[in-house]
C-alpha positions in Angstrom: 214.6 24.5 -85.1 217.2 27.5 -85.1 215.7 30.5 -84.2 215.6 33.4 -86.9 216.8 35.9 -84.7 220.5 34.6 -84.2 221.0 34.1 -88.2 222.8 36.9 -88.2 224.8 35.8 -85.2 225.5 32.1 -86.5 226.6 34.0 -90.1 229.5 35.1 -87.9 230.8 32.3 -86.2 232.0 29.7 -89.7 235.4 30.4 -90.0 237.1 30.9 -93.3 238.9 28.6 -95.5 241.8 29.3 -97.6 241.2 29.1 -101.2 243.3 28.4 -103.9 244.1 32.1 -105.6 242.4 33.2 -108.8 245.8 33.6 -110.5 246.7 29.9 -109.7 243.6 28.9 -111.2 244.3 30.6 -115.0 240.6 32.3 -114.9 239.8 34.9 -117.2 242.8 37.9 -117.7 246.4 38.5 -118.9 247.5 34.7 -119.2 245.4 31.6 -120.3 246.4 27.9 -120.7 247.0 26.5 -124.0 245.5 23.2 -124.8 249.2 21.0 -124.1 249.2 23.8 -120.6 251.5 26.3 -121.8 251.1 30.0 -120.7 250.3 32.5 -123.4 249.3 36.1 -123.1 246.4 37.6 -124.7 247.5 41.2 -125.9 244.8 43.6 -124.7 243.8 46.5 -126.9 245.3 49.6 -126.6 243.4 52.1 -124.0 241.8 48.5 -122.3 243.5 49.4 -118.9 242.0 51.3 -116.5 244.5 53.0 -113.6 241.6 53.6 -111.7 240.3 50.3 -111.2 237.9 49.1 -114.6 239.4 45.8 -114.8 237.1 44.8 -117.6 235.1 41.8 -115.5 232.3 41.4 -113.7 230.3 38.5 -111.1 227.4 37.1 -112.3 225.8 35.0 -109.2 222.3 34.0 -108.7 220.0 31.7 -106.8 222.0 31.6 -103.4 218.9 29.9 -101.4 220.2 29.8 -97.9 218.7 27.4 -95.5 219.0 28.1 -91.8 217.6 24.8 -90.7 219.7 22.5 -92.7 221.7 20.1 -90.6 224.3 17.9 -91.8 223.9 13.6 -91.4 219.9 14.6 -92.5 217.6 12.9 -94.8 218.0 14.0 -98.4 214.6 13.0 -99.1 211.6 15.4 -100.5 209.7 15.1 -97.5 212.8 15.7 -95.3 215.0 18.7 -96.9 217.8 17.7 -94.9 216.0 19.4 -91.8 215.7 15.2 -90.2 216.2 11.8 -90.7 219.4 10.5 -91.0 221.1 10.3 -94.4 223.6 12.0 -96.5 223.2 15.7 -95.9 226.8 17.0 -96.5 228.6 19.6 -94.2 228.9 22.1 -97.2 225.5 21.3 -98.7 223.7 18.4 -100.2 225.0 18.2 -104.0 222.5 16.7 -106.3 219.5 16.9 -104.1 216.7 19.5 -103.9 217.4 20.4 -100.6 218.7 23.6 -99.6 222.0 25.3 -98.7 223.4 25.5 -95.5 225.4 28.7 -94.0 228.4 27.1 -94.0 228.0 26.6 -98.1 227.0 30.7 -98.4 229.8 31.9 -95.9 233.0 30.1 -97.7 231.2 31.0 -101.0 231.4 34.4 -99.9 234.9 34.1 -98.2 236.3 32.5 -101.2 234.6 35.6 -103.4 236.2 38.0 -100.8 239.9 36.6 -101.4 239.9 35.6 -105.1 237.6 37.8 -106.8 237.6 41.2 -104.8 239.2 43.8 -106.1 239.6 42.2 -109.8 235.7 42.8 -110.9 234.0 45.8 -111.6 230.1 44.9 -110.7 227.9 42.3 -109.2 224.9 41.2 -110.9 222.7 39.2 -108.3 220.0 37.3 -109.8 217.4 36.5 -107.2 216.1 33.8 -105.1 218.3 34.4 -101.7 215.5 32.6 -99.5 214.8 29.0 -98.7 211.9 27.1 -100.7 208.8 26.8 -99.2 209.1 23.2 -99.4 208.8 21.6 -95.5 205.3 21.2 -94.7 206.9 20.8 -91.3 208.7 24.1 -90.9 206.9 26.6 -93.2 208.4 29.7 -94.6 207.2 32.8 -92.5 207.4 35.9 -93.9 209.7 37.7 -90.9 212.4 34.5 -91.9 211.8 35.2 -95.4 213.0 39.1 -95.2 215.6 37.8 -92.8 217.3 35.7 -94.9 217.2 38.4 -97.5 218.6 40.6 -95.0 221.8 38.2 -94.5 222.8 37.5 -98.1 222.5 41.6 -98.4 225.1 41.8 -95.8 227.0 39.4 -97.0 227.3 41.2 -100.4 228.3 44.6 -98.1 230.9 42.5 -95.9 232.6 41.4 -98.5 232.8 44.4 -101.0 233.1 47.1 -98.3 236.7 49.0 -97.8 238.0 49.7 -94.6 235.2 50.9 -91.8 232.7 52.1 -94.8 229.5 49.8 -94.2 228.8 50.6 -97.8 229.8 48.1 -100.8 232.8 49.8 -102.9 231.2 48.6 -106.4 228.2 48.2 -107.5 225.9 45.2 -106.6 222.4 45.0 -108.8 220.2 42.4 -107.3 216.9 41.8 -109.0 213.8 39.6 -107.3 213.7 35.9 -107.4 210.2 33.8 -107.4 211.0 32.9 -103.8 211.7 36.1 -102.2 208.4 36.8 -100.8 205.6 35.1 -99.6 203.6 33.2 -101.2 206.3 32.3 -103.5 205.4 33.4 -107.0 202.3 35.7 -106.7 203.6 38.8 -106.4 200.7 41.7 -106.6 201.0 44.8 -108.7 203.1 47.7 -106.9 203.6 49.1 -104.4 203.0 46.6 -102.2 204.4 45.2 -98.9 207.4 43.2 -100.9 208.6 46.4 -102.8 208.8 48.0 -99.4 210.6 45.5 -97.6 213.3 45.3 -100.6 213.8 48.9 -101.0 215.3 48.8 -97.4 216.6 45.6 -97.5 218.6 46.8 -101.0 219.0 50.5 -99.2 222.7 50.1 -100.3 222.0 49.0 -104.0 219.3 50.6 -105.3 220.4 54.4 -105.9 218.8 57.1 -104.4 217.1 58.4 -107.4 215.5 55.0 -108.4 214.0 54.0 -104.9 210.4 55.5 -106.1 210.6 53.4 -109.2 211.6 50.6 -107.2 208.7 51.0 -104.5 206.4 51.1 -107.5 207.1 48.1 -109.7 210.4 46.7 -108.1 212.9 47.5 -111.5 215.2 49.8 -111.5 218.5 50.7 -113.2 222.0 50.9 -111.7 224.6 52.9 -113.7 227.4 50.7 -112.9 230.0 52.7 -115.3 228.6 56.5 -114.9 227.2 57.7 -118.4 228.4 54.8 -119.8 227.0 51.8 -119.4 223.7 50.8 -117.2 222.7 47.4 -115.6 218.5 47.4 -115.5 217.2 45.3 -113.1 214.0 43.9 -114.3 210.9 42.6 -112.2 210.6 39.3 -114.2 207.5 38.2 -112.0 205.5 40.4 -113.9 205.9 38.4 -116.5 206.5 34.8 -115.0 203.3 32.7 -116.3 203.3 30.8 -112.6 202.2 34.6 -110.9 198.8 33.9 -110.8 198.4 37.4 -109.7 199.3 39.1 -112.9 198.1 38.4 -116.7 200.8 39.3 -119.1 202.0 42.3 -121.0 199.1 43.1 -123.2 196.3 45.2 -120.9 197.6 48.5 -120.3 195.8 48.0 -116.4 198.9 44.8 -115.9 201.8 45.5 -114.2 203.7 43.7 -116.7 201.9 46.3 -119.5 203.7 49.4 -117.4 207.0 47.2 -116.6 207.5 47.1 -120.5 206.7 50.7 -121.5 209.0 51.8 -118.2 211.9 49.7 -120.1 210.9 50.5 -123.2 211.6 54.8 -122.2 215.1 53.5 -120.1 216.0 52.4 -123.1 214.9 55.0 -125.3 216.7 57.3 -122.6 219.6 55.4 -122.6 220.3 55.6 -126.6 219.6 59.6 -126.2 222.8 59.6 -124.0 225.0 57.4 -126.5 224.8 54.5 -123.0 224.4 50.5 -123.0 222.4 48.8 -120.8 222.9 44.9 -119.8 219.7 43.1 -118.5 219.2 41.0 -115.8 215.8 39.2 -113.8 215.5 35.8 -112.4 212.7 34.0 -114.5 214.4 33.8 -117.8 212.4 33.9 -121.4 212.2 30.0 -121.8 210.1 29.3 -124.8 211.0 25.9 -126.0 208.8 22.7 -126.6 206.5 22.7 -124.0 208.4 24.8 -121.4 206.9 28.1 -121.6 208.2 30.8 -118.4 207.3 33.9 -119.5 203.4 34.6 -120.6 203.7 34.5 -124.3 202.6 38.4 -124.5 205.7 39.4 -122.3 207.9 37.1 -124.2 206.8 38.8 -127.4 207.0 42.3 -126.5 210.4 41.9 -124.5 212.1 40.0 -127.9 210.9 43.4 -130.0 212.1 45.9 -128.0 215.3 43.6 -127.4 215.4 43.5 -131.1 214.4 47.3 -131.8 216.9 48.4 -129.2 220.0 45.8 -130.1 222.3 48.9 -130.5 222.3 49.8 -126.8 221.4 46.5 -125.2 225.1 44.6 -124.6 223.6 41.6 -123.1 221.1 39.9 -120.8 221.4 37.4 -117.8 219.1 34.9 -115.4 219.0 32.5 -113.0 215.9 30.7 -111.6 216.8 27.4 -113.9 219.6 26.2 -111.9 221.6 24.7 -115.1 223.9 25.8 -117.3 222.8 27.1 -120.6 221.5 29.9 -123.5 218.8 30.6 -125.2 218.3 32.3 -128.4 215.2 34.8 -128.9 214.4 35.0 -132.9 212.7 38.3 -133.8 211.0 36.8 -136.7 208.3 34.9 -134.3 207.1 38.2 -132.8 203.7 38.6 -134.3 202.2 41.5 -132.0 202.5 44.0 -134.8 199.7 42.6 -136.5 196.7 42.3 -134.0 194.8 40.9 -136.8 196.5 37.5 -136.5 195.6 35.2 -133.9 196.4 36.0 -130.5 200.0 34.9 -129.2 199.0 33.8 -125.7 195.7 31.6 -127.3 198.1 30.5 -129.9 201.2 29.0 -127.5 200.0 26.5 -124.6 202.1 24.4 -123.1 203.2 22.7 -119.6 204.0 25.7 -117.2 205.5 23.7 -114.3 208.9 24.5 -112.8 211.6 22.2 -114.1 213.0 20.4 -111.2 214.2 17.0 -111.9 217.2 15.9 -113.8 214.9 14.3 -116.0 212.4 17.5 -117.1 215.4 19.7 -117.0 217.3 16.9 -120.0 213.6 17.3 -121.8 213.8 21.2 -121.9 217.5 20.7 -123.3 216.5 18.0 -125.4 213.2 20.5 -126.6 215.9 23.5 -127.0 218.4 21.6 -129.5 215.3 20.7 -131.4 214.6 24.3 -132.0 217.9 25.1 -132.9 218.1 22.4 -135.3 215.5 24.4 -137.6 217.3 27.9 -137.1 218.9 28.5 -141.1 221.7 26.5 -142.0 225.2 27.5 -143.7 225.5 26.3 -147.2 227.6 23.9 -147.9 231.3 25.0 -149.6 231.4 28.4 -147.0 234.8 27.3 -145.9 235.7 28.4 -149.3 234.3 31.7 -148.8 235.5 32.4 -145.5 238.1 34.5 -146.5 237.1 36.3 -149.7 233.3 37.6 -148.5 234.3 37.7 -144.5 231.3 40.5 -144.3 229.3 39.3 -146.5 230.5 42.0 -149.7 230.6 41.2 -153.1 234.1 42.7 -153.4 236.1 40.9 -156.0 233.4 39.2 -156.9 234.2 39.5 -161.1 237.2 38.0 -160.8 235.8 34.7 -159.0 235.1 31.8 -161.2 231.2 31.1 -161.5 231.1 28.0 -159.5 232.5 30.5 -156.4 230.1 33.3 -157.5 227.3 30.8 -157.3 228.6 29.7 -153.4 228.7 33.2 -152.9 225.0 33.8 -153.9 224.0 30.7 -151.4 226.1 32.7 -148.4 224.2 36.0 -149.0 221.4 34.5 -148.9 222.3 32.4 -145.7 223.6 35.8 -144.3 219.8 37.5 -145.4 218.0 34.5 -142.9 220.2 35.3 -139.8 219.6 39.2 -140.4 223.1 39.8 -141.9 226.9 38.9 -141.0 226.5 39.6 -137.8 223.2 37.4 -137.1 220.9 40.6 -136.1 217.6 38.6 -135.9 218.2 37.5 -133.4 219.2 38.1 -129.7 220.5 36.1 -126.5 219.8 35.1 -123.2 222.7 33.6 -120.6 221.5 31.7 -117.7 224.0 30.7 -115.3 223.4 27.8 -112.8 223.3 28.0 -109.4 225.0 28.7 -106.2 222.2 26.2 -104.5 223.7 22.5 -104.8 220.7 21.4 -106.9 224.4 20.1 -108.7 227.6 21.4 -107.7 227.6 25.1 -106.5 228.4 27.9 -109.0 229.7 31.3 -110.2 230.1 33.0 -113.4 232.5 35.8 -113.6 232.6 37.6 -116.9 235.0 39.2 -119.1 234.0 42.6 -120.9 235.6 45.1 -123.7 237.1 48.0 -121.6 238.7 49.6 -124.3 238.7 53.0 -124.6 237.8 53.4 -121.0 240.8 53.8 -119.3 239.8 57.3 -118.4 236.2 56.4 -117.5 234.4 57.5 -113.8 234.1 54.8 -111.9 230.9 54.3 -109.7 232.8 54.8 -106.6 234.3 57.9 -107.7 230.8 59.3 -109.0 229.2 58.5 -105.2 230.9 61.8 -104.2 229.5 63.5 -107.5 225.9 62.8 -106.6 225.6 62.4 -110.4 221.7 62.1 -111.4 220.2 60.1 -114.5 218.3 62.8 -116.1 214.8 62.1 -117.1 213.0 62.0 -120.0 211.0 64.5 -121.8 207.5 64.2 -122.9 208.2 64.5 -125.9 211.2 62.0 -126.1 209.0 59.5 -124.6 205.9 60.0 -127.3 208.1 60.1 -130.4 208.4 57.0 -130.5 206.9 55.3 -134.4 203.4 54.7 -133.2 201.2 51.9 -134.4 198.8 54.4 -134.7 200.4 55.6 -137.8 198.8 54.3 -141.2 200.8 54.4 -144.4 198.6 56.2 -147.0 197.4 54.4 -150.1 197.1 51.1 -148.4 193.8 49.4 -146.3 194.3 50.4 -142.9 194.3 47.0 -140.5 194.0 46.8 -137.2 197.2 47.5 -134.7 198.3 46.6 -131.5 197.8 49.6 -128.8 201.1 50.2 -128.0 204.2 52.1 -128.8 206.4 50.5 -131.3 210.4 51.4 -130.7 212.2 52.8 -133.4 215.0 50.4 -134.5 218.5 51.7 -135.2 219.0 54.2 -137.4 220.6 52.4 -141.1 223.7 54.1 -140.2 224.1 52.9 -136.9 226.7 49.6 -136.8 225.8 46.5 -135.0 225.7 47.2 -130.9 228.2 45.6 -128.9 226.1 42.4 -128.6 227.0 41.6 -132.6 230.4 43.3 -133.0 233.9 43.0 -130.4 233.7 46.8 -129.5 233.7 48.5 -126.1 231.5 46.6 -123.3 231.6 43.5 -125.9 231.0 40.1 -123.5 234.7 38.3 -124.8 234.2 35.0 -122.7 233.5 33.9 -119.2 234.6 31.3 -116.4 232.4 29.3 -115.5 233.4 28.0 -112.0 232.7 25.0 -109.7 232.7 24.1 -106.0 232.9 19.8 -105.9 231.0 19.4 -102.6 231.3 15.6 -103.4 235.7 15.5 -102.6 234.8 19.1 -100.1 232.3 16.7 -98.2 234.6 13.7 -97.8 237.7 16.0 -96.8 235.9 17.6 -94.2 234.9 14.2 -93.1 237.8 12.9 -93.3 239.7 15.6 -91.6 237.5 15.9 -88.4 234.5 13.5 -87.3 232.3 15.9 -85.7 231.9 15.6 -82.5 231.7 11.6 -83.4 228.7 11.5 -85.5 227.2 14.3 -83.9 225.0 16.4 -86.8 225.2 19.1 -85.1 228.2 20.6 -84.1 229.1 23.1 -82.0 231.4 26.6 -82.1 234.1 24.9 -80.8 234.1 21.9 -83.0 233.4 24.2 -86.1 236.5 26.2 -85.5 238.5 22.3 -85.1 237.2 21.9 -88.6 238.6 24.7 -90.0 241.9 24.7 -88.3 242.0 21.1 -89.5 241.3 22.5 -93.3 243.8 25.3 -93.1 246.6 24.7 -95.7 244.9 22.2 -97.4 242.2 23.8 -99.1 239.2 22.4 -98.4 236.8 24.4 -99.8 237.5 25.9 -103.0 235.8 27.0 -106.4 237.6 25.2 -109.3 237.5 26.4 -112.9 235.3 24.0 -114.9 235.8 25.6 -118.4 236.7 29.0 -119.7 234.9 30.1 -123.2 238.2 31.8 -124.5 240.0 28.9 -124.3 238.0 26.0 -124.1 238.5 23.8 -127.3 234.7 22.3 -127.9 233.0 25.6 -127.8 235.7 27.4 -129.8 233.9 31.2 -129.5 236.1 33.7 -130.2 234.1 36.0 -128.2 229.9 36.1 -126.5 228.2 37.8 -129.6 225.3 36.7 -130.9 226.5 35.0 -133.9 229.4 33.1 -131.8 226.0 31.8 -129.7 224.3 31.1 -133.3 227.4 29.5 -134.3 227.7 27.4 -131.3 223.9 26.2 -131.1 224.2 25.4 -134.7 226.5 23.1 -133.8 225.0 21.8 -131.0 222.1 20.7 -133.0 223.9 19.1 -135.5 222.8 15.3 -135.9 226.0 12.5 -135.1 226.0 9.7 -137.7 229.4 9.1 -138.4 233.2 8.5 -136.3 234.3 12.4 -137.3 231.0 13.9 -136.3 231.7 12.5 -132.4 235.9 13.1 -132.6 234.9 16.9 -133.5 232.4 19.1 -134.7 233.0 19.5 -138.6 232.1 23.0 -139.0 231.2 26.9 -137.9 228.8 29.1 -139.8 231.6 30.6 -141.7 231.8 26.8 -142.3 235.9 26.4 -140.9 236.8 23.0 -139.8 237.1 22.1 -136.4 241.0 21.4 -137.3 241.5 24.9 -138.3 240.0 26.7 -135.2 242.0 25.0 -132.6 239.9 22.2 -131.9 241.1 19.7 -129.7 240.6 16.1 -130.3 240.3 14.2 -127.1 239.3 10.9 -128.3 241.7 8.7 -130.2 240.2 5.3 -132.1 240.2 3.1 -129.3 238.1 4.9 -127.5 236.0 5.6 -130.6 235.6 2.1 -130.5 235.7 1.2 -126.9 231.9 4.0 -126.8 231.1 2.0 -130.2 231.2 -1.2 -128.7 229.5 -0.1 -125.1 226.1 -0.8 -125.4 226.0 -0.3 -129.0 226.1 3.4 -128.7 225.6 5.6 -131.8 228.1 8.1 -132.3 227.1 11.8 -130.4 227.6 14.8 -131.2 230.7 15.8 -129.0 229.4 19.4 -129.1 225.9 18.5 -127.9 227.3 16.3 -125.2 229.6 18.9 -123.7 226.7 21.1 -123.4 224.4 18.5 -121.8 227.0 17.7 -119.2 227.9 21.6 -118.6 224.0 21.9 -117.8 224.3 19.8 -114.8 227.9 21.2 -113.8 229.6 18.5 -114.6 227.7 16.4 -111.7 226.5 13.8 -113.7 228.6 10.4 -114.3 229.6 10.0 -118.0 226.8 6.9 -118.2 224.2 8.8 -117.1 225.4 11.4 -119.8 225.5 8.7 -122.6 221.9 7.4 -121.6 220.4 10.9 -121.2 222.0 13.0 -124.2 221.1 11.0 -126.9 
């Protein structure tokens, strides 16, 4: 067993490998790839640089679970974690298994963050869960390893974002509790309590000053990562995890999860006082799909109002805790909590709570989550038509058309009314990114934002020496909110839930930068990969350690890395890039690019053009028309045809399903598990 006290020491001693540079790799920025690999350059608004460092992108990264007693040449079973046996526990981490990652994995993660990605992103968001699972009978989780472990990532996030001899990070990093970050893993008790002590030292150098009380007491807070500009709140999604058997829901006002809302409820109110955005980000995402249910239902309902009510100021939102690769869609029109007289939400939703874990639950939640999409409104047919004359949904023109258009036109405003308008306001999205835990391969997300306009904006560092303090609110800003209290005259009063309802956007307000490209618009991310399969052989193939010996010492580490140097061996590939990528075709991450792209996902296959490409996009463009690439020519139409007397699949839906697992699945597993 290694001792807890010399983790920090051992996170010292892996050496670092060279990685291939970000610019080598095309990632998101000035140049992307055409699909035939030519260079083009995407012209950048005017105003969208920033001379003092806003370069418009930020690091999403979540579920780090480091695992100090991990040993390479170990049993992947459950029982064993790679902490025994003899199997085929990797050097950089076992890929596909459930075990753990190993400090090697988290200190070239980090190196490789350090030399690619420092310096060209403006924030980290950190999404929990930077603690082993409790799931070694054998070796079980203390609470002094637990904090530990915590401790390390922390400093890892400070090493590698400090400047110079400053021991303090030089952007912003906005880490939010994971379900395994205290002990026992997913009760957590209402605050304060020991954990939201521990964290608010542990984060000394995240959590601002003024937000350290709020932090004690519920374990949220907010982080202006752009001064009076744009805010990242950090929520305390185990409040409102249905596994916290500690907690029940959002509904009594004597729950934590009751206070956690109203708190977000006035930062957001606050927020829109001040003309801000906010972005939000937990660890336990809103699943609410089939059977899979994360968030008690009277969280979920209360958290997709005021997402709805406050869809002006909220640019987007981001998790982890899944470990795959996906989105979710929240639709405004199941909250029911206005009207107490109907039956209650949580009675009314039941399901299977358990954590998904295996390849096989985690395809059924997909598999549950296309299904809902599938009945989400669909374009009529003959939009393609309309594309151009009614782009926003006017009428313009509309005497001159002949009446077989004007009727089209009458189905598309209609289509346009179900979605909540051109710019699909009913409803709202969440992003979850995968994992840097090998569950698959291991995983980042950095993504690309609107900066225009903001060339002249503060940046966080710059305001450090400000002391710049978020004001708070009034009484009275906090209780003007509409109040279900309020009873319109004339009609039979009914009976109300007992809480504050947020004002929506005023009518004159235009759609928030979630719905429209404007400033702090999400235009695209890369999503990218670390193949521990080909890292794991090179390594092996470079060096035998110490001759089959599983545990290696300083010496023979440091003979691995100098045998790596120059050749790369541990590096994070690109695996796709939404502004470029030809099968998911968005344009940018609004909500309706995420309606369009689930629409098509849910489309059913039945014929050869629906598996060559997607036919159409809400605005109902062909697939030939918006860039699409066809990658499959008729022989190997009818090579799939012939192999096991396959039907046709969706090409959209199958490039999802294998971007859920990182690409780590084999393309038969894909073709038996997709369809």
């Amino acid at each position: 067993m290694l001792p807890i006290l010399i983790l920090p020491i051992i996170s010292t001693l892996i050496g670092s490998v060279p990685a291939i540079p970000i610019s080598d790799q095309q990632p998101l920025g000035d140049q992307l790839l055409h699909s035939n690999g030519d260079l083009y350059s995407i012209d950048k608004p005017s105003g969208s640089s920033s001379s003092r460092g806003l370069t418009g992108r930020f690091l999403h990264i979540t579920d780090i679970h480091p695992d100090s007693h991990y040993k390479a040449g170990r049993s992947v079973d459950e029982d064993d974690a790679c902490h025994r046996g003899k199997g085929p526990a990797g050097y950089f981490g076992a890929e596909g298994s459930e075990c753990d990652a190993p400090l090697t994995l988290i200190n070239e993660t980090f190196r490789w963050i350090e030399k690619n990605l420092k310096g060209d992103i403006d924030f980290v968001i950190w999404t929990g869960d930077s603690a082993r699972h409790d799931n070694d009978e054998k070796i079980p989780r203390t609470e002094e390893e637990v904090s530990a472990l915590n401790e390390i990532i922390a400093g890892k996030f400070i090493d590698t974002f400090k400047e110079g001899s400053s021991n303090s990070p030089s952007i912003p990093i906005v880490p939010t509790l994971g379900n395994n970050d205290f002990m026992p893993h997913n009760i957590f008790n209402d605050g304060p309590n020991r954990w939201t002590k521990k964290f608010v030292d542990i984060w000394a150098k995240f959590i601002p000053e003024h937000q350290r009380h709020t932090f004690v007491e519920g374990g949220w807070f907010t982080s202006e990562v752009i001064p009076n500009k744009l805010t990242v709140i950090s929520l305390n999604t185990m409040y409102f995890f249905d596994s916290n058997s500690a907690v029940d829901g959002c509904k009594a006002k004597s729950q934590p999860g009751f206070e956690h809302m109203e708190w977000l409820r006035v930062q957001l109110k606050l927020l829109r006082s001040r003309d801000m955005k906010a972005i939000l980000i937990g660890h336990v995402p809103p699943a609410r799909s089939g059977s899979k249910r994360s968030w008690d239902e009277t969280c979920w309902q209360k958290y997709t109002l005021w997402v709805h009510q406050y869809r002006d100021i909220i640019v987007g939102t981001a998790y982890g805790h899944m470990n795959i690769d996906h989105f979710m869609l929240q639709d405004s029109h199941k909250v029911n909590i206005l009207d107490a007289s109907k039956s209650s939400a949580s009675s009314a939703v039941s399901g299977d709570t358990s954590p998904l874990v295996s390849v096989q639950s985690r395809q059924s939640y997909l598999v549950d989550l296309r299904k809902d999409w599938s009945k989400m409104p669909s374009p009529p047919a003959g939009m393609s038509a309309l594309h151009e004359l009614f782009e926003d949904g006017s009428t313009e023109h509309a005497e001159d058309a002949d009446p077989e258009v004007l009727m089209a036109n009458k189905k598309r405003r209609k289509f346009l009314k179900k979605i909540g308008g051109p710019w699909a306001e009913r409803y709202s999205v969440s992003l979850v990114s995968p994992s840097v835990v090998p569950n698959y391969f291991p995983s980042l997300r950095v993504v690309e934002y609107n900066i225009s306009g903001l060339a002249d904006a503060t940046t966080w560092a710059e305001s450090l020496e400000q002391g710049t303090a978020i004001a708070l609110p009034s009484s009275e800003m906090i209780d003007d909110d509409a109040s279900i209290e309020k009873k319109k005259k004339g009609k039979k009063k009914k009976k109300q839930p007992h809480f504050k309802v947020p004002k929506p956007p005023s009518s004159s307000t235009p759609p928030g930068p979630a719905y429209s490209n404007q400033p702090f618009t999400w235009l695209g991310y890369t999503q990218y990969f670390a193949n521990l399969t080909k890292i794991n052989e090179h390594v092996t193939n470079s060096r035998e350690l110490a001759s089959g010996s599983v545990n290696p010492t300083d010496t023979e580490v440091n003979e691995v890395r100098e045998t790596s140097r120059g050749d790369d061996a541990f590096v994070f590939e690109v695996e796709y890039d939404t502004r470029n990528d030809p099968v998911y075709m968005m344009k940018d991450l609004t909500v309706r690019s995420f309606f369009e792209l689930a629409t098509r996902i849910a489309k059913e296959s039945s014929k050869k053009n629906d598996l060559l490409a997607d036919s159409t996009n809400v605005d109902g463009l062909p697939a030939s028309e918006t860039g699409a690439v066809d990658d499959y020519d008729d022989d190997d139409f009818e090579r799939q045809m012939k192999k096991k007397k396959k039907k046709p699949q969706n090409k959209v839906w199958r490039t999802f399903f294998e971007r859920a697992f990182v690409g780590f699945l084999d393309i038969d597993d894909l073709d038996d598990m997709s369809e």
